[in-house]
Z-matrix of the N, CA and C atoms (Angstrom, degrees):
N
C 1 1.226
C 2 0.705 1 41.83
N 3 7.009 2 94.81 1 105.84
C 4 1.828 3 43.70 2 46.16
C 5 1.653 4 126.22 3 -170.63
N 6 1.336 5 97.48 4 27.08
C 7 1.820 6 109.78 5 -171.05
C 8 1.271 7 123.45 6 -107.57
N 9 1.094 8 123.65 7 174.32
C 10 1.332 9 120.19 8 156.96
C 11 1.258 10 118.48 9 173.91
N 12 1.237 11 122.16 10 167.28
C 13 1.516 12 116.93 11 177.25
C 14 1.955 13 118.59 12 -50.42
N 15 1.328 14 100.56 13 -33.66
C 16 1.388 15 90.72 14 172.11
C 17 1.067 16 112.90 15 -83.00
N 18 1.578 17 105.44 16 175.48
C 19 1.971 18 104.94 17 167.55
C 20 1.089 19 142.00 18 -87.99
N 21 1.409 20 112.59 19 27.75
C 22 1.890 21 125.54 20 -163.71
C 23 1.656 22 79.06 21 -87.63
N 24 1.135 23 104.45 22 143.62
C 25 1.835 24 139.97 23 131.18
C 26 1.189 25 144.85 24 2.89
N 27 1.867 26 83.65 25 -28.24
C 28 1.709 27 83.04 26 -134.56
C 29 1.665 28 96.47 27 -113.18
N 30 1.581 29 125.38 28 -127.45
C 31 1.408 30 115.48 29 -177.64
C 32 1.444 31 139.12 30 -133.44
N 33 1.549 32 113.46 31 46.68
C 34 0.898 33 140.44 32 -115.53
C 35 2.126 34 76.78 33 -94.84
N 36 1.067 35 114.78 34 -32.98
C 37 1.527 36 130.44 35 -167.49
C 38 1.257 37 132.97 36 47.73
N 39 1.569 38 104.21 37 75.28
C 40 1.305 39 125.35 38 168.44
C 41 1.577 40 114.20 39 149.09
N 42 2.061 41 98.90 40 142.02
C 43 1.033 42 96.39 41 -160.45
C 44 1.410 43 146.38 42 -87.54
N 45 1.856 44 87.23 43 11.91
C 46 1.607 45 110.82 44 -148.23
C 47 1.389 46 96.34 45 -111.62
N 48 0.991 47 123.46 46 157.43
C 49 1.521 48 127.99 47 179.88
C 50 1.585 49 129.59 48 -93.35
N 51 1.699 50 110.12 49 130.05
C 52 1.219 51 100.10 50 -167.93
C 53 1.293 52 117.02 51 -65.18
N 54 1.898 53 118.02 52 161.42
C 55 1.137 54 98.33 53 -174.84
C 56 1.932 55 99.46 54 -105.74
N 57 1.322 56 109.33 55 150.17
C 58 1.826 57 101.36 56 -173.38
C 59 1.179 58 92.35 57 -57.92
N 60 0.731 59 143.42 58 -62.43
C 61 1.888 60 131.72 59 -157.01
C 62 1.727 61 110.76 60 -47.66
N 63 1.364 62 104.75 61 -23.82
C 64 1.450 63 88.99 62 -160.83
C 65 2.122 64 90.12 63 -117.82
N 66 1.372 65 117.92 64 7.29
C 67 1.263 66 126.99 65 147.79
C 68 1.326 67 133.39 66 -78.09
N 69 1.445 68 113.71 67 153.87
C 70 1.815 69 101.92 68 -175.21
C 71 1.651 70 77.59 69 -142.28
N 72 1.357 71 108.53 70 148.63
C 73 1.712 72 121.46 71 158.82
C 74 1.543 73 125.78 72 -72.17
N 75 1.164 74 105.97 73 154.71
C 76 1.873 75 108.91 74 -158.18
C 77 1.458 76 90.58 75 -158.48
N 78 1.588 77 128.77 76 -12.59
C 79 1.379 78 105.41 77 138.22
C 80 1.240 79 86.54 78 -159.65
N 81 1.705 80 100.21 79 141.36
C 82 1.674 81 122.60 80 158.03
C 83 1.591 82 127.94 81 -73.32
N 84 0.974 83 103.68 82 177.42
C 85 2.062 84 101.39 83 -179.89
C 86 1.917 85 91.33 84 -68.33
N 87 0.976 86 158.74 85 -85.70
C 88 1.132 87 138.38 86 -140.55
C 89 1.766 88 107.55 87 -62.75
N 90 1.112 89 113.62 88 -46.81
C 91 1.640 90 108.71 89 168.75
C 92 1.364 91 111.99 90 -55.49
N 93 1.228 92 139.26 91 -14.45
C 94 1.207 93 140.50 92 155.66
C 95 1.485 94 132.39 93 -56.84
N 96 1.398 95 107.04 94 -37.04
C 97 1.649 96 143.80 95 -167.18
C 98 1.727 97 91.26 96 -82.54
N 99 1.456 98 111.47 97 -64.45
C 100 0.871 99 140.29 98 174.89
C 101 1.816 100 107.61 99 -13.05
N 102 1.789 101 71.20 100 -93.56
C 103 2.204 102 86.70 101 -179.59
C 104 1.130 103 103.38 102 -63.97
N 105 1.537 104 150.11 103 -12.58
C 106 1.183 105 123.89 104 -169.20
C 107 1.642 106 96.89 105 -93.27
N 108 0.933 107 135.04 106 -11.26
C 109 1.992 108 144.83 107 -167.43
C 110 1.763 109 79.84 108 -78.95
N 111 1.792 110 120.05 109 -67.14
C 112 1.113 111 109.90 110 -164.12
C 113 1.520 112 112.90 111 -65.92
N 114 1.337 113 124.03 112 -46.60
C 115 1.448 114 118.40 113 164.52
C 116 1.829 115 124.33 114 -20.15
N 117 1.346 116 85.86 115 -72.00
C 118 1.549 117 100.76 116 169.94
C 119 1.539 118 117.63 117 -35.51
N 120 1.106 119 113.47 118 -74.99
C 121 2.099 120 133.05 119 165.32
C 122 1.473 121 101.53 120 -32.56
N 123 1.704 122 123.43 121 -55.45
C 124 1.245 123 131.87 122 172.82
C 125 1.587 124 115.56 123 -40.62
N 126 1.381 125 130.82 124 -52.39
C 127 1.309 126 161.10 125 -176.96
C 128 1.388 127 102.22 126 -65.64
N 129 1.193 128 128.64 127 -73.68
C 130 1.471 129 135.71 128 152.06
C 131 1.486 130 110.26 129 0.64
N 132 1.411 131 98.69 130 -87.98
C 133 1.649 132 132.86 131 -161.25
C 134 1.695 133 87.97 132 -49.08
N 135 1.369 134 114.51 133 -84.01
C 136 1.348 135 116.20 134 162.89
C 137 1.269 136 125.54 135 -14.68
N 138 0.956 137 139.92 136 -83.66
C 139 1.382 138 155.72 137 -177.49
C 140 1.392 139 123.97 138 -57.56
N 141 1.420 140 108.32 139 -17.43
C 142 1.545 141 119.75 140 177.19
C 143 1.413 142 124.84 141 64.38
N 144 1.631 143 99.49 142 23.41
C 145 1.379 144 101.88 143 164.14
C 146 1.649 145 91.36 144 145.23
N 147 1.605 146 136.39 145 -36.42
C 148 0.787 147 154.40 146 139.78
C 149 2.058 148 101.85 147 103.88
N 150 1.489 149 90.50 148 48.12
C 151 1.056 150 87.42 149 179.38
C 152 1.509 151 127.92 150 -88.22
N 153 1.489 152 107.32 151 -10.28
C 154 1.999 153 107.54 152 171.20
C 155 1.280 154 84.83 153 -105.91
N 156 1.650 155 139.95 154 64.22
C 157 0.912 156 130.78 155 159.66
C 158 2.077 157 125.66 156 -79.77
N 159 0.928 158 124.35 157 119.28
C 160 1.634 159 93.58 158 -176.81
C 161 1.652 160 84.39 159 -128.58
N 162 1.689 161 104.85 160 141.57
C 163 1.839 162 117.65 161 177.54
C 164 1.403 163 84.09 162 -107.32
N 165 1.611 164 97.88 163 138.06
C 166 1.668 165 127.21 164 161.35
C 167 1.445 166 108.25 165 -127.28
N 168 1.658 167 105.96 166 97.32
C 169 1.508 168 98.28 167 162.02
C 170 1.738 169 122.60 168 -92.49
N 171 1.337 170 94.31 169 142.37
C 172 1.432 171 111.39 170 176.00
C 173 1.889 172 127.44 171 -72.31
N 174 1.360 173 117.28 172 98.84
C 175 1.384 174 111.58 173 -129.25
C 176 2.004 175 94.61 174 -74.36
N 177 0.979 176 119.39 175 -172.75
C 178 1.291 177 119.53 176 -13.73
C 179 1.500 178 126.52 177 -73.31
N 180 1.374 179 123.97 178 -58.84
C 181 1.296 180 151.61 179 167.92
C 182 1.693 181 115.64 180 -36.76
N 183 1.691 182 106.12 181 -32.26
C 184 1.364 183 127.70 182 -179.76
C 185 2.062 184 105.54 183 -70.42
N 186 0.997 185 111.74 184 -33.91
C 187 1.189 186 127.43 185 -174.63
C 188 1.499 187 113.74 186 -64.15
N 189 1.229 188 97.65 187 -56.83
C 190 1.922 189 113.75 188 -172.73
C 191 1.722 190 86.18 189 -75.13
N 192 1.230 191 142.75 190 -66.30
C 193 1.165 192 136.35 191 -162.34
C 194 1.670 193 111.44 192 -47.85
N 195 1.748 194 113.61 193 -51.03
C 196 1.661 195 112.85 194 151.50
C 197 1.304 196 119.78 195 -13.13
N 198 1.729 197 105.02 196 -65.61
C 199 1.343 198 114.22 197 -155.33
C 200 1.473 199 109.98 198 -68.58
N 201 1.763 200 110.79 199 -30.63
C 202 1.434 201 115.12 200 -179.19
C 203 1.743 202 114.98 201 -60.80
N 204 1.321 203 97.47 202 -31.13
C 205 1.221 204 119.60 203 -152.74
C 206 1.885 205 106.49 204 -86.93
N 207 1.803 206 102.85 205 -23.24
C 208 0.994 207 99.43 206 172.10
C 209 1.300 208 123.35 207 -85.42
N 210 1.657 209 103.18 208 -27.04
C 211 1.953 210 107.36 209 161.85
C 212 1.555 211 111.83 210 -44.86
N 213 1.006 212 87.87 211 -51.30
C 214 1.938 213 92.18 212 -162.47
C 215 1.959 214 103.70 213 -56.43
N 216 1.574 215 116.83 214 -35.45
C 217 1.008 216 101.27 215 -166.19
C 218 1.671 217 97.08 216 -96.36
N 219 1.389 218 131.84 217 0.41
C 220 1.363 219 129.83 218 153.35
C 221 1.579 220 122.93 219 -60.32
N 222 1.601 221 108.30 220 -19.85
C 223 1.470 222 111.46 221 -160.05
C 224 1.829 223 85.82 222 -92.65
N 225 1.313 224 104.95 223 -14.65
C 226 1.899 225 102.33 224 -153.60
C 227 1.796 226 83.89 225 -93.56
N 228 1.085 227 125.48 226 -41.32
C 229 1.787 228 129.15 227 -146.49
C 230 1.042 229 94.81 228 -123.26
N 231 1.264 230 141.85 229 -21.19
C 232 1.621 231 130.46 230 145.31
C 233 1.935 232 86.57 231 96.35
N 234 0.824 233 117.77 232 -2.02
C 235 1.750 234 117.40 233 -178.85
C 236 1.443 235 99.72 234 -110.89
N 237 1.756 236 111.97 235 166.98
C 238 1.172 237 126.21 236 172.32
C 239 1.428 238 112.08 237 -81.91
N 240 0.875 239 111.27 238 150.53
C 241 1.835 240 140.63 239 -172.59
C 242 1.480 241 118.31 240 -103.31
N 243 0.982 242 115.76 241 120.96
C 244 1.703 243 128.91 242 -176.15
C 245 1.148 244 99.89 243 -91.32
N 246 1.757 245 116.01 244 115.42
C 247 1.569 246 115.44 245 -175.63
C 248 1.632 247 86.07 246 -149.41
N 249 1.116 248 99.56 247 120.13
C 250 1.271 249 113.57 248 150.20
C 251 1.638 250 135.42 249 -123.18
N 252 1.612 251 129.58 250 -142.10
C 253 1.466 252 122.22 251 -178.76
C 254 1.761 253 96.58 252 -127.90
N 255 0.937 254 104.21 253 173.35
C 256 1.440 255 122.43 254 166.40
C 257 1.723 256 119.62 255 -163.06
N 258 1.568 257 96.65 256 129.35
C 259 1.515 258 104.12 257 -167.45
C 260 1.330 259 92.65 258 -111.70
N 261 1.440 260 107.66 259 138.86
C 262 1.638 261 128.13 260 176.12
C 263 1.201 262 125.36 261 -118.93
N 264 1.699 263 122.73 262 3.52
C 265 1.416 264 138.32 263 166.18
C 266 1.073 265 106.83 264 -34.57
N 267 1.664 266 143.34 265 -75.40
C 268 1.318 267 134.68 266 -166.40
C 269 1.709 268 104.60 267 -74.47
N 270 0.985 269 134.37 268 36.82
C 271 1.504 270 143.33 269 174.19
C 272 1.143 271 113.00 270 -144.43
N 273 1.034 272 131.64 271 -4.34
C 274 1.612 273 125.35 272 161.51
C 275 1.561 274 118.73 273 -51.50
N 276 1.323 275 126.96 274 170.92
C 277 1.019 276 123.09 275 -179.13
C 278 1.417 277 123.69 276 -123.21
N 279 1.645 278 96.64 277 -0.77
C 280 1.851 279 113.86 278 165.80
C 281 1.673 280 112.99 279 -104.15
N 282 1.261 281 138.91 280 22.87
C 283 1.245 282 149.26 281 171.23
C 284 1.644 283 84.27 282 -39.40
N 285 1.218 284 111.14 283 -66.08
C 286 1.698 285 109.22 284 -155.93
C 287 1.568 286 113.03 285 -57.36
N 288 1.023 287 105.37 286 -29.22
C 289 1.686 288 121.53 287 -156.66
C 290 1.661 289 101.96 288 -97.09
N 291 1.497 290 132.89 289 -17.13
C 292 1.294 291 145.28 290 -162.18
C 293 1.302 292 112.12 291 -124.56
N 294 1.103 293 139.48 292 144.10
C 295 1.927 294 141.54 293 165.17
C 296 1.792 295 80.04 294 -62.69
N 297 1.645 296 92.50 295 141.71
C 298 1.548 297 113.55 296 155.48
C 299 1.397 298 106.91 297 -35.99
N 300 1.396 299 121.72 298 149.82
C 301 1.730 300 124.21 299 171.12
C 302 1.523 301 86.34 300 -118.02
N 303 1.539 302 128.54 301 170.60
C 304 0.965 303 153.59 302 171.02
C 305 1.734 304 119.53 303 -79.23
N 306 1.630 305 112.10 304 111.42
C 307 1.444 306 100.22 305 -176.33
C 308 0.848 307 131.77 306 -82.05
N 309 1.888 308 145.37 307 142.10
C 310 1.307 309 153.77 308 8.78
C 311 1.954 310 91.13 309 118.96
N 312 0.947 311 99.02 310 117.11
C 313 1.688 312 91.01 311 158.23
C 314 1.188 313 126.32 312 -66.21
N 315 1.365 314 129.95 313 146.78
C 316 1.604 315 127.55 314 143.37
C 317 1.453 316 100.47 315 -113.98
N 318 1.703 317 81.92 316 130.82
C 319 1.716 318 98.08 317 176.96
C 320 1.414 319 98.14 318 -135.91
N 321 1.515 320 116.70 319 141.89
C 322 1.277 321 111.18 320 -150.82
C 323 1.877 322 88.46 321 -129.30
N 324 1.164 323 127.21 322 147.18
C 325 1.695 324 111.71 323 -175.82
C 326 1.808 325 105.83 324 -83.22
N 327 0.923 326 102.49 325 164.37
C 328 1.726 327 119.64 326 -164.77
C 329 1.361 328 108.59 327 -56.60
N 330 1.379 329 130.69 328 -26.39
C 331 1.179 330 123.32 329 -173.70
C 332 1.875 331 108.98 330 -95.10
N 333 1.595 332 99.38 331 -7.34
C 334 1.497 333 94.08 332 160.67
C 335 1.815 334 109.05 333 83.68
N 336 1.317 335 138.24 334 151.73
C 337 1.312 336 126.80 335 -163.88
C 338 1.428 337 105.64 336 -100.14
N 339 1.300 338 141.93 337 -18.63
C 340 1.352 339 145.33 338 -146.06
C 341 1.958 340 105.47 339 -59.25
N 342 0.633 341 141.84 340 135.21
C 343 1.707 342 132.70 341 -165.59
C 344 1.139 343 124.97 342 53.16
N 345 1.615 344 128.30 343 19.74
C 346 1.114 345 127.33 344 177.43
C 347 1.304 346 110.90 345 -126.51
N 348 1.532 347 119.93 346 169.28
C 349 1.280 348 142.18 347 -166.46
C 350 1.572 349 101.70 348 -91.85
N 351 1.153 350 123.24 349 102.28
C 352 1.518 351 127.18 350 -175.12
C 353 1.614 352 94.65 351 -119.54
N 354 1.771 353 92.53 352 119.10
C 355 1.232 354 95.73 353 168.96
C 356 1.538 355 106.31 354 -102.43
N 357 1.740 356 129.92 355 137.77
C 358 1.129 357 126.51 356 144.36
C 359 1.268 358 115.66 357 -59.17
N 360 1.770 359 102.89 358 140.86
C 361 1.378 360 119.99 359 148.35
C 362 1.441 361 135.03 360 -128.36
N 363 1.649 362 91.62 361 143.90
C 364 1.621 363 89.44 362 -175.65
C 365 1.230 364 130.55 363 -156.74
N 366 1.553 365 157.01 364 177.83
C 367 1.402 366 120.21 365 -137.09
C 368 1.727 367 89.52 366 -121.35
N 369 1.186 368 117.61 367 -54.70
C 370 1.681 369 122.74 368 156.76
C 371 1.457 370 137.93 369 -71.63
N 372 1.182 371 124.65 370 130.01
C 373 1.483 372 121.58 371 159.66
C 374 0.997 373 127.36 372 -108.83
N 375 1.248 374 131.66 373 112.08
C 376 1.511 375 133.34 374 -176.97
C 377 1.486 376 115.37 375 -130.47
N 378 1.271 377 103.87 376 -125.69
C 379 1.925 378 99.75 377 -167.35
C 380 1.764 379 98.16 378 -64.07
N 381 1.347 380 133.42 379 8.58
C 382 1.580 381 104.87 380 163.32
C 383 1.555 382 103.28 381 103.40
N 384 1.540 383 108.48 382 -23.89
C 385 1.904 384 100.89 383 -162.21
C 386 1.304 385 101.90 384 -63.63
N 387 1.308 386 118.42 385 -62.92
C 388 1.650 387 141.29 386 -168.40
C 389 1.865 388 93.16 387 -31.17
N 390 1.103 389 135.88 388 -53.53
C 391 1.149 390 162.76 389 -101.48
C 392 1.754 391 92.16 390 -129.70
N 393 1.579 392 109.05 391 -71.55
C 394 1.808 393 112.42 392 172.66
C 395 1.983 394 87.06 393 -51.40
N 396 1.085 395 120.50 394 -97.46
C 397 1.575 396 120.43 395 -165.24
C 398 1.359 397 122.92 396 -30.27
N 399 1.284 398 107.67 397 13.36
C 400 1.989 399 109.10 398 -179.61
C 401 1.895 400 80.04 399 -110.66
N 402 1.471 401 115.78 400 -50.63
C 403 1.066 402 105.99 401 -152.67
C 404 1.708 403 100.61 402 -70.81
N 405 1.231 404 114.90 403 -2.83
C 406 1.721 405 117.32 404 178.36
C 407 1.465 406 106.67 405 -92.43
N 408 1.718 407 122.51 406 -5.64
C 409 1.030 408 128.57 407 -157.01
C 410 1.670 409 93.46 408 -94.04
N 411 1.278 410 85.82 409 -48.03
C 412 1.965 411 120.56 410 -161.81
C 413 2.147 412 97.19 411 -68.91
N 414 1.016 413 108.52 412 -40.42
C 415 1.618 414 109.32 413 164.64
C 416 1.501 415 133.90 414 -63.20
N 417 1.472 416 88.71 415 -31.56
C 418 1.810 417 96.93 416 177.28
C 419 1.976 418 105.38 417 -93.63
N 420 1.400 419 103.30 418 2.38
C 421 1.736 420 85.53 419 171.43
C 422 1.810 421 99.44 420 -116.69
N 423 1.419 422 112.29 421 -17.56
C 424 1.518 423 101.09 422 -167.34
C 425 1.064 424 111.54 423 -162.44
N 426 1.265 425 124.27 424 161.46
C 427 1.501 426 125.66 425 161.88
C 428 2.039 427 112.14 426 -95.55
N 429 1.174 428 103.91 427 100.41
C 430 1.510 429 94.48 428 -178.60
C 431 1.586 430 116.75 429 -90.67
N 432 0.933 431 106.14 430 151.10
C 433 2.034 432 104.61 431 -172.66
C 434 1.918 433 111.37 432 -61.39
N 435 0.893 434 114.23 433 -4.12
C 436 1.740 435 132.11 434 -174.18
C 437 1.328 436 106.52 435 172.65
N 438 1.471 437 121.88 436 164.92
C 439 1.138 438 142.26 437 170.18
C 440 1.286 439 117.97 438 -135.32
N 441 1.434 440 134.78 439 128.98
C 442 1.161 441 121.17 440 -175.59
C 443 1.471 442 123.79 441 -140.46
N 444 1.164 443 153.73 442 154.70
C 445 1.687 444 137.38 443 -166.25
C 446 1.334 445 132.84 444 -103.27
N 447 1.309 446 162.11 445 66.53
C 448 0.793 447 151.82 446 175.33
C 449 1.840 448 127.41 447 -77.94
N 450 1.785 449 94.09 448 110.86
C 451 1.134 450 101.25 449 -175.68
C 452 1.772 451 126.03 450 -112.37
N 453 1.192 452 131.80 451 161.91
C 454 2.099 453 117.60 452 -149.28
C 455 2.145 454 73.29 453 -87.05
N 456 1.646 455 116.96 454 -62.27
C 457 1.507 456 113.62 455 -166.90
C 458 1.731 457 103.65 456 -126.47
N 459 1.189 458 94.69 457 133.98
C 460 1.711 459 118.06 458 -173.08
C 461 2.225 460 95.38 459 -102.05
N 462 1.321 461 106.95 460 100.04
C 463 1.321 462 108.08 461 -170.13
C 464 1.695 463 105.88 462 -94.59
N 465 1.379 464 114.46 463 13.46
C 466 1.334 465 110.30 464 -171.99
C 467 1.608 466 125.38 465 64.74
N 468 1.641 467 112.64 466 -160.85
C 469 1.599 468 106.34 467 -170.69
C 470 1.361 469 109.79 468 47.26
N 471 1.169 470 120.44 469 87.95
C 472 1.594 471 134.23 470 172.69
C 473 1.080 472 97.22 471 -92.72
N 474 1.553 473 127.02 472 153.88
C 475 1.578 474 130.44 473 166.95
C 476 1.716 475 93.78 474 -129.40
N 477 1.435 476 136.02 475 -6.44
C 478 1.499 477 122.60 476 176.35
C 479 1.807 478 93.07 477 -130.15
N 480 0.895 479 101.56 478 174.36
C 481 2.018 480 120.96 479 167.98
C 482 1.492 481 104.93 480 -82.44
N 483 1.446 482 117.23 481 69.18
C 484 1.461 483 129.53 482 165.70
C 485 1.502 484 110.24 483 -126.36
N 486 1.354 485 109.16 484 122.78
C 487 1.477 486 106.96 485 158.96
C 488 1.242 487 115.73 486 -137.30
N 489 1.350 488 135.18 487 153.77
C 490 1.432 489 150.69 488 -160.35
C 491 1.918 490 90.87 489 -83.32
N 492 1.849 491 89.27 490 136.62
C 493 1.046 492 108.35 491 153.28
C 494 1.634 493 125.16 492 -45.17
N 495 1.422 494 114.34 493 -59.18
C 496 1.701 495 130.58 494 -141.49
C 497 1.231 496 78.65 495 -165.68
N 498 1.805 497 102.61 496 128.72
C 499 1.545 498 124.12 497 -167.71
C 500 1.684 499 101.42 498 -154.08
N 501 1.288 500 89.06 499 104.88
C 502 1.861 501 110.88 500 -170.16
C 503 2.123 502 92.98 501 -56.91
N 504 1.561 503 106.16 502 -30.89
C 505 1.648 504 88.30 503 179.22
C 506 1.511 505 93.69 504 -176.46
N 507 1.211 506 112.39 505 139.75
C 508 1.345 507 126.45 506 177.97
C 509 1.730 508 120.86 507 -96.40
N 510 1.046 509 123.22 508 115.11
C 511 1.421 510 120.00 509 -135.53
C 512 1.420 511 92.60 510 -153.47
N 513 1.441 512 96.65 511 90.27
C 514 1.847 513 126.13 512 177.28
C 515 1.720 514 112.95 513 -58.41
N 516 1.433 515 118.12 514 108.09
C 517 1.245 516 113.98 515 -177.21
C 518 1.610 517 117.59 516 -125.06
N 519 1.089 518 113.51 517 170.88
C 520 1.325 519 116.40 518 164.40
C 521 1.327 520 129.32 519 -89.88
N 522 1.519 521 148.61 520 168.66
C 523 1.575 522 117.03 521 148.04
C 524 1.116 523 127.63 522 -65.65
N 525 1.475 524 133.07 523 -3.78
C 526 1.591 525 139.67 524 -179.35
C 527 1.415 526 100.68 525 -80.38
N 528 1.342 527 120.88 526 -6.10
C 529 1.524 528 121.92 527 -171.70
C 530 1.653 529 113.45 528 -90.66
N 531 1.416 530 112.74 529 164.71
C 532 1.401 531 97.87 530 159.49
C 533 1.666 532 97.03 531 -140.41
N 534 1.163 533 110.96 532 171.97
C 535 1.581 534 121.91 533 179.23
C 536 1.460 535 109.11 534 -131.29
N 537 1.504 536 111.58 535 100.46
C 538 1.711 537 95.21 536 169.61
C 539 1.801 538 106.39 537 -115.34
N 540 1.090 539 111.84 538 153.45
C 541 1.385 540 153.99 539 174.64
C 542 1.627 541 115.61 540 -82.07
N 543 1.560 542 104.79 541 83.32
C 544 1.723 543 92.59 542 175.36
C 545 1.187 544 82.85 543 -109.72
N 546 1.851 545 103.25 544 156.00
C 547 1.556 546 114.57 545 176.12
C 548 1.786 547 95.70 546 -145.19
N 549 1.312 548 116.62 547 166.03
C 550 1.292 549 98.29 548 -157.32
C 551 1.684 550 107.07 549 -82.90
N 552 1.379 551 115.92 550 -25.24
C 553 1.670 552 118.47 551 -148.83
C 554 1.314 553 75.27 552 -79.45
N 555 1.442 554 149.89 553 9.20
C 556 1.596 555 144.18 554 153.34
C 557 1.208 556 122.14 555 -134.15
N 558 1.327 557 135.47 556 7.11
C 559 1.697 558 130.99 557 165.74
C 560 1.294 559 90.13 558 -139.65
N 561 1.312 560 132.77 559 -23.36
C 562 1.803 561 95.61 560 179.63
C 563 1.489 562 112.12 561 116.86
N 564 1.552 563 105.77 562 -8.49
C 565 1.669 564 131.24 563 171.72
C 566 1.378 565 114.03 564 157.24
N 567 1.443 566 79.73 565 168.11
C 568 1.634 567 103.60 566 -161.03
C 569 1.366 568 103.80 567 -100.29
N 570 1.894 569 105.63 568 130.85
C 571 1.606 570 116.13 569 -165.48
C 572 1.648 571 83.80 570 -168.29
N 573 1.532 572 82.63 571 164.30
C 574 1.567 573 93.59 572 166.81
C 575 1.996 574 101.82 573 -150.42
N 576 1.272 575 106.75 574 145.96
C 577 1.624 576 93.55 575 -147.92
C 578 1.673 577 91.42 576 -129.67
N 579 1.192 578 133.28 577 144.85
C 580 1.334 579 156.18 578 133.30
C 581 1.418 580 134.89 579 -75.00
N 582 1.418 581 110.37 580 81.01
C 583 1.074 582 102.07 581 164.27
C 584 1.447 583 137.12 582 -118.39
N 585 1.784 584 117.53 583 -159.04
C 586 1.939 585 101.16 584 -173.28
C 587 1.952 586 83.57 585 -116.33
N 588 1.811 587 85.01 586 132.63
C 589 1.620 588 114.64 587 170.75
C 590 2.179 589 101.51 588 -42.82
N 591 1.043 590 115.87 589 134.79
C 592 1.675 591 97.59 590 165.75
C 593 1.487 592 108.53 591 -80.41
N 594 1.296 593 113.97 592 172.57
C 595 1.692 594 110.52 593 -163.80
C 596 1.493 595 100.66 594 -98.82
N 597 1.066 596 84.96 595 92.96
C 598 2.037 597 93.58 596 161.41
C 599 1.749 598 121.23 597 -129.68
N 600 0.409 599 105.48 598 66.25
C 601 1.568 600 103.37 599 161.81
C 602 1.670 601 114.38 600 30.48
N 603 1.805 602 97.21 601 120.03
C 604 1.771 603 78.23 602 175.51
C 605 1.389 604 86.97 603 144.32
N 606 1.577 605 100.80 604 133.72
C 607 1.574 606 127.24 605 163.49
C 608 1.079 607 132.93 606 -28.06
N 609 1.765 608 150.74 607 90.29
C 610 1.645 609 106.62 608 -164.61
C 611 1.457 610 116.18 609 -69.49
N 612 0.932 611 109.96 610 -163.24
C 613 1.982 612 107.06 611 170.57
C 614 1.354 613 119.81 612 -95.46
């Protein structure tokens, strides 16, 4: 998490929208349910109970996945979950190269991140940027005791030395590809889609 027809953040790479006909699914709403139960358990195991845990999803799509993610680890630890948002618009590193986008809340939970285990969340992984600009986001509000990533699909093509903690599915692509992320509390259901880039000319991000 870097464009796409929707308005998430994150790094989906490219700005045009797939068309269904020329998409196929690579995960449905229960495979969704699915990796995020094991994610959660993952976090746990890790964390040793995951009690200075705090989730920051990276909006848009990154946000609601938090929130899923914070049920699941309420159902496991029987305690409440610190989930908030984090906006990385003024930390991007294509401001110059892109029209302004519209900002994104950061809402951070009450007890604040400084000594705690803040995991990012987010719905794509790709070249890493989306991902450096949270962690420039995540420096100017706190010092957290670790940071760690949890992302739903890891699409490869890295452009920095970032890799996800906890990766709902690893999902081998090309650059002719695109990966979008519908989830319902913003498209109306839960899918995750493969499709082919149209041929135009041009850098990815």
């Amino acid at each position: 998490m870097d464009k796409q027809q929707n308005t998430r953040q994150g790094e989906q790479g490219d700005p045009r929208p797939v068309a269904q006909s020329e998409a196929r699914p690579v995960l449905e709403g229960p495979d969704i349910a699915r990796v995020l139960t094991r994610i959660a358990h993952e976090i746990v195991e890790r964390a040793k109970g995951a009690d200075d845990v705090v989730l920051l999803g990276i909006p848009t799509r990154g946000v609601f996945l938090a929130r899923r993610l914070a049920d699941k680890l309420e159902q496991i630890t029987e305690r409440k979950m610190p989930v908030g948002s984090l906006d990385i618009t003024m930390y991007r590193d294509d401001l110059r190269m892109h029209p302004p986008r519209a900002l994104a809340r950061t809402e951070i939970p009450g007890d604040g991140i400084d000594g705690r285990l803040v995991v990012l969340v987010d719905d794509v992984l790709f070249s890493g940027r989306t991902i450096r600009a949270a962690l420039d986001a995540l420096n100017d509000i706190g010092r957290p005791r670790a940071v760690q990533l949890a992302v739903l699909v890891d699409r490869g093509h890295r452009e920095l030395p970032i890799r996800a903690d906890y990766v709902g599915k690893n999902l081998p692509t090309s650059l002719r590809e695109t990966v979008k992320v519908q989830l319902a509390e913003e498209d109306g259901r839960d899918t995750v889609l493969l499709g082919a880039k149209p041929d135009t000319p041009g850098a990815h991000p």
